[in-house]
C-alpha positions as a Markdown table, in Angstrom:
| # | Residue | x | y | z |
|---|---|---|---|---|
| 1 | Unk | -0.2 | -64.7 | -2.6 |
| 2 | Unk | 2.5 | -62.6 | -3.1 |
| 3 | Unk | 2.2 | -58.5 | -3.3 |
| 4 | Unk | 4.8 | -57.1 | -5.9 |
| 5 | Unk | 5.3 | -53.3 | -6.1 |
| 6 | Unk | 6.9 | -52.0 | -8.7 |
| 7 | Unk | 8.3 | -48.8 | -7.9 |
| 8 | Unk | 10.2 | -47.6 | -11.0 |
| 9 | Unk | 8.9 | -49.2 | -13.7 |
| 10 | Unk | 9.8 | -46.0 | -16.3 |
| 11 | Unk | 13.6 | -47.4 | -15.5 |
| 12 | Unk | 13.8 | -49.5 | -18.0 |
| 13 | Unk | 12.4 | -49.6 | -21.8 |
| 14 | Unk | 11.4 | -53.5 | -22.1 |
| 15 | Unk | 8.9 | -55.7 | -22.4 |
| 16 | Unk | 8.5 | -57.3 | -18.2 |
| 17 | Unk | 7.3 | -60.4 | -18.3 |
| 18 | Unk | 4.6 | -61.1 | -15.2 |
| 19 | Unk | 6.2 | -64.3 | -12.9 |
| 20 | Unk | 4.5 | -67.5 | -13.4 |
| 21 | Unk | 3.6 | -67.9 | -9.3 |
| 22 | Unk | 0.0 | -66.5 | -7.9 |
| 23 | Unk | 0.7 | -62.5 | -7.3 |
| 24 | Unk | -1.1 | -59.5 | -7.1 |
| 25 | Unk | 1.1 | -56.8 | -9.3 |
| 26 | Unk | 1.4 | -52.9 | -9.1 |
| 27 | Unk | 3.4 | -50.9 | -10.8 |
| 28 | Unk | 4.6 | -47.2 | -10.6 |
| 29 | Unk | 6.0 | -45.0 | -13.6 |
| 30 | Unk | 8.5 | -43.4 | -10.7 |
| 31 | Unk | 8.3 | -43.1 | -7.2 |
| 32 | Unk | 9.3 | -40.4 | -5.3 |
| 33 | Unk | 11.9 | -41.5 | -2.0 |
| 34 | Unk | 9.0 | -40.2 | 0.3 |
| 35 | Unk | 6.1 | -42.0 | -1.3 |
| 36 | Unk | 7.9 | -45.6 | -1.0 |
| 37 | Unk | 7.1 | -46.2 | 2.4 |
| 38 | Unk | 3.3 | -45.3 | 1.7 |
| 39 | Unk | 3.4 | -47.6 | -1.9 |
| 40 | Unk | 5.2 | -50.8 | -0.4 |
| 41 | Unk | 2.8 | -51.0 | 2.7 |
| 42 | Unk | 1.3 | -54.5 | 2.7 |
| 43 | Unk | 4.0 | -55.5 | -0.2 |
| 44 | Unk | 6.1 | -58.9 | 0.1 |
| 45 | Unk | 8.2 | -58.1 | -2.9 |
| 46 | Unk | 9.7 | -54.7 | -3.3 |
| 47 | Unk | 11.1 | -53.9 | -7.3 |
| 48 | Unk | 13.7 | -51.3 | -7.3 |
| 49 | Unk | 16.1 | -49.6 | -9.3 |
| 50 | Unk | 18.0 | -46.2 | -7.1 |
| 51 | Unk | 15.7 | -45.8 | -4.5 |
| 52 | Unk | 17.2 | -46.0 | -0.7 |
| 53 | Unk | 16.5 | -48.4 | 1.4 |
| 54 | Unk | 17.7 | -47.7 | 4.8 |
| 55 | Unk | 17.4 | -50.0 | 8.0 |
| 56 | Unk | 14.4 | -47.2 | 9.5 |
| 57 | Unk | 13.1 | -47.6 | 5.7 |
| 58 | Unk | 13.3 | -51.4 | 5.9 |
| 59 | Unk | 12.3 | -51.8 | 9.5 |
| 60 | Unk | 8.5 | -49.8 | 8.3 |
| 61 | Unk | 7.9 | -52.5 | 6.5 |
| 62 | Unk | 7.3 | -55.6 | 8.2 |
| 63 | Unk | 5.4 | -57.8 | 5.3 |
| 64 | Unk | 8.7 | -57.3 | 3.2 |
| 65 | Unk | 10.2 | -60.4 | 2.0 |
| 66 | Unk | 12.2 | -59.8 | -1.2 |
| 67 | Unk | 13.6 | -56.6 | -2.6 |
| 68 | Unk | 14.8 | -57.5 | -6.0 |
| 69 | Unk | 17.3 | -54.8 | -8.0 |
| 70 | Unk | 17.0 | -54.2 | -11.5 |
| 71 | Unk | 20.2 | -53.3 | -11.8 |
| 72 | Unk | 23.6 | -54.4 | -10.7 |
| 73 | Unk | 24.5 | -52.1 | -8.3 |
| 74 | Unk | 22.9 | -52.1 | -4.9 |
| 75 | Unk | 24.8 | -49.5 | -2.8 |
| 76 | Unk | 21.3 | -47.7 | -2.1 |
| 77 | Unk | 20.0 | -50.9 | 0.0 |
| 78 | Unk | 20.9 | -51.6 | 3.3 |
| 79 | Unk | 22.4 | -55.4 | 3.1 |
| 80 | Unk | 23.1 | -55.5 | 6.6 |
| 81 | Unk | 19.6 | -54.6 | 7.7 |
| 82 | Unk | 17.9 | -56.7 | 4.8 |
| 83 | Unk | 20.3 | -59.9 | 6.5 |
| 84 | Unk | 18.9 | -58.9 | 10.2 |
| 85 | Unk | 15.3 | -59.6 | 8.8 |
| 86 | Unk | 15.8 | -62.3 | 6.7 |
| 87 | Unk | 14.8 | -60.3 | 3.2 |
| 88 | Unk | 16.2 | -61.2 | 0.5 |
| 89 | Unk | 17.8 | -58.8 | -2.1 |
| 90 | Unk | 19.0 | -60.0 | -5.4 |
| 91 | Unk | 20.3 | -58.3 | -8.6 |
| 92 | Unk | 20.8 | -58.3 | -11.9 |
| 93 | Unk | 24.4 | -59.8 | -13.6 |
| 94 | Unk | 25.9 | -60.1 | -17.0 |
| 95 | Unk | 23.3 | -58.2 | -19.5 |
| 96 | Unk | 25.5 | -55.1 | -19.8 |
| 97 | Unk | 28.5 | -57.2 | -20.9 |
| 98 | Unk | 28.4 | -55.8 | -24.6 |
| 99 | Unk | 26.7 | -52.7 | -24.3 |
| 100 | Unk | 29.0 | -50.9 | -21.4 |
| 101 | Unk | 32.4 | -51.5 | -23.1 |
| 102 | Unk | 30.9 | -50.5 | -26.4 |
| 103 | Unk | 30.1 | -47.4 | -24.4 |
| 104 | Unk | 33.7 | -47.4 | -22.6 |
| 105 | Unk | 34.9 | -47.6 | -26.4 |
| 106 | Unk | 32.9 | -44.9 | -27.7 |
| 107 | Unk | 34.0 | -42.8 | -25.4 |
| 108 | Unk | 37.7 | -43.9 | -26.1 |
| 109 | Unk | 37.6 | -43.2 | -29.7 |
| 110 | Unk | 36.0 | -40.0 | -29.6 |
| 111 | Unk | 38.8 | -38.6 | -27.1 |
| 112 | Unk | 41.6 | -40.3 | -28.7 |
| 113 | Unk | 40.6 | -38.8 | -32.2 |
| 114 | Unk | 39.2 | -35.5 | -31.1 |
| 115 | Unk | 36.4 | -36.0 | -32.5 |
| 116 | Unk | 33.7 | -33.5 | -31.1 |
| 117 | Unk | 36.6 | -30.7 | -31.7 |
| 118 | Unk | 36.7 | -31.9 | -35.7 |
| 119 | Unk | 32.9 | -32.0 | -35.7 |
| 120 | Unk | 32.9 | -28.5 | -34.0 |
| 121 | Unk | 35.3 | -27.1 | -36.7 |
| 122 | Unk | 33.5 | -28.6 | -39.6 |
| 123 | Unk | 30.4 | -26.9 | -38.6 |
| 124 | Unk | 31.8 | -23.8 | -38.2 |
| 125 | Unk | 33.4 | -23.8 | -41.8 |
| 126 | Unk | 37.0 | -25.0 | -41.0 |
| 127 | Unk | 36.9 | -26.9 | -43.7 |
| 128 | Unk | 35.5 | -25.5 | -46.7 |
| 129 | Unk | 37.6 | -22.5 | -45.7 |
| 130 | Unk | 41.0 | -24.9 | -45.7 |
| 131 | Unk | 43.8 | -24.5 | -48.3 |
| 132 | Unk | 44.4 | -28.3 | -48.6 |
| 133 | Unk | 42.0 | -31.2 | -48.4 |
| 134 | Unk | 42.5 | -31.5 | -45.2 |
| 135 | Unk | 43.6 | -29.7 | -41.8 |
| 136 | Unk | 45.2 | -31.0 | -38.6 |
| 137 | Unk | 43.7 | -28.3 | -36.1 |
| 138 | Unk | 43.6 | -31.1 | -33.3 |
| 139 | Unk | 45.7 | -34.1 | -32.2 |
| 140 | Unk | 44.8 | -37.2 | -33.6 |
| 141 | Unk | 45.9 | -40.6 | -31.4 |
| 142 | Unk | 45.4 | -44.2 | -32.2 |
| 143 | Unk | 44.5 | -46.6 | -29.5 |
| 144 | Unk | 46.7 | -49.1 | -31.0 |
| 145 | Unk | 50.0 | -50.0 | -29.2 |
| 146 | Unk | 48.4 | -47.6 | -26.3 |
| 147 | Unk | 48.1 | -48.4 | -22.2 |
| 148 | Unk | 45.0 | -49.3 | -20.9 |
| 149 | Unk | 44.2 | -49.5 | -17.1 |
| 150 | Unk | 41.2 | -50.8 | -16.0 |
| 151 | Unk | 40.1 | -50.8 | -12.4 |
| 152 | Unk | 37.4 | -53.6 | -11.6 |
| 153 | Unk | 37.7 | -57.2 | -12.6 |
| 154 | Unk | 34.4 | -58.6 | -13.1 |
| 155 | Unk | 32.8 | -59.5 | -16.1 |
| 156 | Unk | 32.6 | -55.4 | -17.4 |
| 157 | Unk | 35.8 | -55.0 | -16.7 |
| 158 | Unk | 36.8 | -58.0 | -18.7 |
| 159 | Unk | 34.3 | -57.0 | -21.4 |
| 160 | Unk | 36.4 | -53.6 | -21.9 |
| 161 | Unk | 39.8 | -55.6 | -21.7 |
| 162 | Unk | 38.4 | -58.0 | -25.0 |
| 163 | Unk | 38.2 | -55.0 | -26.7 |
| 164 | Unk | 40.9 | -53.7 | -26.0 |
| 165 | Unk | 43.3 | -56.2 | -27.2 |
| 166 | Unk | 41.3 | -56.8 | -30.5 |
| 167 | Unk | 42.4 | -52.5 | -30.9 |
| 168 | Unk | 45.9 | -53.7 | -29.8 |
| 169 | Unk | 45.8 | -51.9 | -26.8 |
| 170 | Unk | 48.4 | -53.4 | -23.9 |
| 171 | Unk | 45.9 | -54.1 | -21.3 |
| 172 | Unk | 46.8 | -53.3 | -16.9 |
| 173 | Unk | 44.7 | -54.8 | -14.5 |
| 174 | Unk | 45.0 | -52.7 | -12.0 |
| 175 | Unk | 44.9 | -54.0 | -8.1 |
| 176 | Unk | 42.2 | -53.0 | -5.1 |
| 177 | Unk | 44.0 | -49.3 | -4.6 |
| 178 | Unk | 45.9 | -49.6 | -1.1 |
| 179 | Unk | 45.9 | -53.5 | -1.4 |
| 180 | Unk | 48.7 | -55.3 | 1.5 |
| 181 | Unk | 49.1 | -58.2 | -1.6 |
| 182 | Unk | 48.9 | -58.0 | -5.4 |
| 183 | Unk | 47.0 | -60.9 | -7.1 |
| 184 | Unk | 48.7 | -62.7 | -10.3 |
| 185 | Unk | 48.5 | -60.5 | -13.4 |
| 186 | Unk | 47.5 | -57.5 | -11.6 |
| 187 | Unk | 49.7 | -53.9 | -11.4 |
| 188 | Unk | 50.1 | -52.1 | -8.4 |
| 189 | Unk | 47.2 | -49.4 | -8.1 |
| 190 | Unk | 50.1 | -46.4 | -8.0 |
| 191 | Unk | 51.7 | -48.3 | -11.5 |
| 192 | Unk | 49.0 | -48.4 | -12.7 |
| 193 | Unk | 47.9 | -44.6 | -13.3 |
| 194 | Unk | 52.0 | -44.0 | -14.1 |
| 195 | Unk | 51.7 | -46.0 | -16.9 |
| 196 | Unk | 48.2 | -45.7 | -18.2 |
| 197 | Unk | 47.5 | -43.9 | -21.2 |
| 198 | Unk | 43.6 | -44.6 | -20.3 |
| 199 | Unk | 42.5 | -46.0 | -17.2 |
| 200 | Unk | 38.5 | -47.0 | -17.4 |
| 201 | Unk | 36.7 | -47.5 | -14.2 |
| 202 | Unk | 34.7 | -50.6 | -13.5 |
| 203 | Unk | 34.1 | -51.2 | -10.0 |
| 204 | Unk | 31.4 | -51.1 | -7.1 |
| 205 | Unk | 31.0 | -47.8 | -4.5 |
| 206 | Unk | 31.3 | -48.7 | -1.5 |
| 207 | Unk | 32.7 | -47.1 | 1.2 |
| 208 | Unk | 36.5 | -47.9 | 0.3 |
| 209 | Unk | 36.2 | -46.7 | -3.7 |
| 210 | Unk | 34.8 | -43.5 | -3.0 |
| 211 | Unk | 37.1 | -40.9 | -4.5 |
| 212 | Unk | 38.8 | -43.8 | -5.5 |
| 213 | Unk | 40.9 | -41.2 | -8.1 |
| 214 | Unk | 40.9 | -37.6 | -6.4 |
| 215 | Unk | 43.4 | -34.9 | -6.7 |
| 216 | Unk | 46.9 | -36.8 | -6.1 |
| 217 | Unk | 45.4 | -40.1 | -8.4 |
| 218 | Unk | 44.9 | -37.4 | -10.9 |
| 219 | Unk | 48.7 | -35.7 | -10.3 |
| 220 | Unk | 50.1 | -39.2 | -10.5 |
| 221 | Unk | 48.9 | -39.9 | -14.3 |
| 222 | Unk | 50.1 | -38.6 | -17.2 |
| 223 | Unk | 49.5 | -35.0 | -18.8 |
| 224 | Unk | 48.2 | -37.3 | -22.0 |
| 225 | Unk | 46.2 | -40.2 | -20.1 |
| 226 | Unk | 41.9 | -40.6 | -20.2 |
| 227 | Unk | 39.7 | -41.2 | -17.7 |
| 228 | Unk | 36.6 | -42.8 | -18.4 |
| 229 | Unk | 34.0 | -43.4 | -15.6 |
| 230 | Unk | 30.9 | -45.7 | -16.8 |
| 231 | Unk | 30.8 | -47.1 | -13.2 |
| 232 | Unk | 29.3 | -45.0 | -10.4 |
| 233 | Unk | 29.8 | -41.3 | -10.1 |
| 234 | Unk | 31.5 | -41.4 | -7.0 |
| 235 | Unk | 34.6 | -43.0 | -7.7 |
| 236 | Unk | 35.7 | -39.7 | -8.8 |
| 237 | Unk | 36.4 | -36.2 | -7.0 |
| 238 | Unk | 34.5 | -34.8 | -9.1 |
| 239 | Unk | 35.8 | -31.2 | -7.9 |
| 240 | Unk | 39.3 | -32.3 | -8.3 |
| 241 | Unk | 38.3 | -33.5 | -11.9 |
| 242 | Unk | 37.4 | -30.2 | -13.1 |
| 243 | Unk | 40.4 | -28.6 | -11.5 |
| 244 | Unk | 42.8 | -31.2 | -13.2 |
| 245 | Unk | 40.8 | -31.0 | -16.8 |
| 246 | Unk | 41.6 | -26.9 | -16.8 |
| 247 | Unk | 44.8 | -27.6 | -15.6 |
| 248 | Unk | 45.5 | -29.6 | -18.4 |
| 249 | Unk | 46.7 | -31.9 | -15.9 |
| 250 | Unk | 45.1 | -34.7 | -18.1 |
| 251 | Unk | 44.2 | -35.3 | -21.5 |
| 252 | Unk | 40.6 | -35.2 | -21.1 |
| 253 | Unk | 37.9 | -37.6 | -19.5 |
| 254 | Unk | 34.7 | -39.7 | -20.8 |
| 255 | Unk | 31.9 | -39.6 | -18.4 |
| 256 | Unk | 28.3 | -41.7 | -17.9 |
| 257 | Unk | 27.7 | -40.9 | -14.3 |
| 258 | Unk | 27.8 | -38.3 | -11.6 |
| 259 | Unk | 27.9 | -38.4 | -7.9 |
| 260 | Unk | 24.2 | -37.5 | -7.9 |
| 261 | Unk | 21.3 | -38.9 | -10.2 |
| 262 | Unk | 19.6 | -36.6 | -11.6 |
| 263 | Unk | 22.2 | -34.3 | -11.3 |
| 264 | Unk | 21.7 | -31.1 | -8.7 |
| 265 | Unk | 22.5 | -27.8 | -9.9 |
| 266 | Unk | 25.6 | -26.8 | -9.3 |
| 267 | Unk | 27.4 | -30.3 | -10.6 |
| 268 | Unk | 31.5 | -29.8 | -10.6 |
| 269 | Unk | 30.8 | -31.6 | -14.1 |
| 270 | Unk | 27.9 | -29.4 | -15.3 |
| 271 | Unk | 29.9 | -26.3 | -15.8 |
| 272 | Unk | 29.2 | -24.6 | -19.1 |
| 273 | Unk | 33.0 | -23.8 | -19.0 |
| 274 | Unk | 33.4 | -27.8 | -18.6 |
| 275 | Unk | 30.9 | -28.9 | -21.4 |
| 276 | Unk | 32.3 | -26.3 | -23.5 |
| 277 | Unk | 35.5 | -28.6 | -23.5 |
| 278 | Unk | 35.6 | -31.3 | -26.6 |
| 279 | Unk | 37.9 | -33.4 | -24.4 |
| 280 | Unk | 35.2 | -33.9 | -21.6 |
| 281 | Unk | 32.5 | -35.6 | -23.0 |
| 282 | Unk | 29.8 | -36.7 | -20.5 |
| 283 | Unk | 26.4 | -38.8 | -21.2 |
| 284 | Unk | 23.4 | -39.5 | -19.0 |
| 285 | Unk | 23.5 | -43.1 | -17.5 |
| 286 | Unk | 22.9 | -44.7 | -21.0 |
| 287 | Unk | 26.1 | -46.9 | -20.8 |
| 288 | Unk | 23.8 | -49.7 | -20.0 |
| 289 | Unk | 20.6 | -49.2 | -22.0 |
| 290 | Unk | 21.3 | -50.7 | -25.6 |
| 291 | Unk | 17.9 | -52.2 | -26.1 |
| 292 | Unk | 19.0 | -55.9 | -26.1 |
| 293 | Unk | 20.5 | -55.0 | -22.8 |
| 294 | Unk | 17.4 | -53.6 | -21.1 |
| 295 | Unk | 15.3 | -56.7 | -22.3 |
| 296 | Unk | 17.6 | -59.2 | -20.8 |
| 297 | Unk | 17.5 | -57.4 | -17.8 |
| 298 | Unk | 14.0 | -57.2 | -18.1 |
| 299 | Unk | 14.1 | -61.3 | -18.4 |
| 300 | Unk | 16.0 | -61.9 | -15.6 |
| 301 | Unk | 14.6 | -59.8 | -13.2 |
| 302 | Unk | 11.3 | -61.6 | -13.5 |
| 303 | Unk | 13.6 | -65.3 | -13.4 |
| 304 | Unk | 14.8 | -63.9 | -10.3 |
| 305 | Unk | 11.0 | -63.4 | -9.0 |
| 306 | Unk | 10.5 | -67.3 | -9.9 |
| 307 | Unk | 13.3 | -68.3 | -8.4 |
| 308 | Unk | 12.6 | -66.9 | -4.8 |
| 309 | Unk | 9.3 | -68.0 | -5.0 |
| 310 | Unk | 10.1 | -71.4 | -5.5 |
| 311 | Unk | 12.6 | -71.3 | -2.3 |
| 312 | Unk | 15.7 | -71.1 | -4.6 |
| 313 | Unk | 16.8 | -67.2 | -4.8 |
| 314 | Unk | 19.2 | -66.7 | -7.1 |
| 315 | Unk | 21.6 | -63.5 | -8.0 |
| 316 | Unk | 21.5 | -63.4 | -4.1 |
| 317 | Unk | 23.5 | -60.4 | -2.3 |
| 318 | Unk | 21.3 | -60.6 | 0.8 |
C-alpha cells in the first residue's frame, strides 16, 4: 500500500480528490524545509509544491518512489538524482493557460493606462479640485498597434500572445537568448528587447535563464518599454531592476514573483521608495490561482497519482 505525504497542502485552495488505488494519506498545512526529511520517512509518494529536494535530501529517503509537483515548475527538485534512483517526478501542465495571461494583461493595462497614478490622484481630490471634467496628469497608452515580446514558447506564452493579438498588439517571439540558430517566426533575443514596447516573461529557471534580463538587457530596451515577470523571480536582476526603474531607464515593470518566496527583508523590489512608484506594480504569486485554475490543478495532480500507480506515469519530468 502506498504512503502519500502531503507536505503543503495550504498551497492550494481546492477541493483534492483522494486516488482511487489502496493508500494510506497524510497531509500537512505547510512544512517547514527541515521537518521534510522527518515527515516523508517511510513515504513512497512525496506531494510538493517549493520545497527542495536535493540529491543528500533524496538519498535519506530510500522508500521514495514518486515525488509528484503541484505545480509546473520543478527547479527545487533534483531531476538528476530523482533519475539515479529510479523516482519518478511529475508535474502539473496546462491549468494556468487562462488565468496567467489574464494576469500578464492586467498587469499590461494598468501600466499602459497609469492606472494606480489616476486612482492615487482621485483619492487625493485631483479631481473634484479640476477645472474641466477631466485632467491628463499622467500618460495614457493604448496597447493597440503596440510591440509585444514574449520570451517562452509554451502553452503560457502562447496564452499571452492570443491575447495580445485580439488587443491588436504586433506580437515577437523572441529566441533562447544567446541561441547559435533562430527557429522559424522567432526574433533574435537582442531584437527583440530593441523593438519591444513590452516584453512578458514566460519561461523556466534554470541555470541558463537566470538573470535572463540584467543591467545591459535593461539598457538595450526602450526608455518607454514594460517588463512583466509572472514566470520565476529569477529571470530578473532584480538589483539592476530597481536601478533602471529610478533611472527612468524603462517605463515601468509588472511583477508576480521575486527571487525568493516569501520574500526576505531587504528585497531590491520591496523598497518603500519602489512600491511608492505607480509604474512598478508587484503582486504575490497569485498569477496562477484563479479558482478554476487551482481545482484543475487539484484534479490533475490526483490523475497523476492514478496514473503512476497503475505503471503509466504521466506529466513525467523524471
Amino acid at each position: 500500500m502506498h504512503r502519500i505525504v502531503y507536505l503543503e497542502r495550504e498551497s492550494i485552495v481546492a477541493d483534492v480528490r483522494r486516488p482511487d488505488f489502496p493508500h494510506h494519506w497524510r497531509e500537512h498545512p505547510c512544512t517547514r524545509q527541515a521537518e521534510v526529511g522527518e515527515r516523508l520517512t517511510g513515504a513512497t509518494i512525496a506531494i510538493v509544491n517549493k520545497l527542495q529536494f536535493d540529491a543528500e535530501l533524496i538519498a535519506a529517503l530510500p522508500a521514495l518512489q514518486m515525488i509528484a509537483v503541484a505545480a509546473t515548475g520543478t527547479n527545487n527538485v533534483d531531476l538528476d538524482a530523482c533519475r539515479a534512483r529510479g523516482i519518478v517526478v511529475t508535474n502539473i501542465r496546462g491549468y494556468a493557460v487562462h488565468t496567467v495571461p489574464e494576469h500578464v494583461f492586467m498587469l499590461l493595462l494598468a501600466l499602459s493606462r497609469n492606472l494606480v497614478a489616476y486612482r492615487e490622484a482621485v483619492a487625493a481630490g485631483r479631481w473634484q479640485r479640476a477645472e474641466q471634467f477631466c485632467f491628463f496628469d499622467y500618460p495614457i497608452r493604448d496597447l493597440h498597434g503596440a510591440t509585444l515580446a514574449i520570451v517562452g514558447s509554451g502553452r503560457l506564452g502562447n496564452g499571452v500572445a492570443r491575447l495580445a493579438e485580439a488587443f491588436g498588439m504586433r506580437v515577437l517571439r523572441s529566441e533562447r537568448k544567446g541561441a547559435a540558430t533562430l527557429r522559424a517566426g522567432y526574433t533574435p533575443f537582442a531584437q527583440a528587447l530593441r523593438e519591444a514596447d513590452a516584453i512578458s516573461l514566460h519561461c523556466p529557471l534554470t541555470a541558463a535563464t537566470r538573470h535572463l534580463i540584467g543591467a545591459d538587457e535593461l539598457q538595450a530596451m526602450q526608455r518607454s518599454a514594460l517588463l512583466i515577470n509572472t514566470a520565476r523571480g529569477g529571470l530578473v536582476d532584480e538589483a539592476a531592476l530597481l536601478a533602471a526603474l529610478r533611472q527612468g531607464r524603462i517605463a515601468g515593470a509588472g511583477f508576480d514573483v521575486l527571487s525568493a518566496e516569501p520574500p526576505a527583508a531587504g528585497n531590491a523590489l520591496l523598497t518603500a521608495e519602489l512600491l511608492a512608484m505607480p509604474n512598478f506594480l508587484l503582486t504575490p504569486h497569485v498569477a496562477w490561482a484563479s479558482q478554476p485554475a487551482m481545482q484543475a490543478l487539484a484534479d490533475q495532480l490526483t490523475a497523476n497519482l492514478e496514473a503512476f500507480a497503475r505503471g503509466e506515469p504521466r506529466n513525467r519530468v523524471a
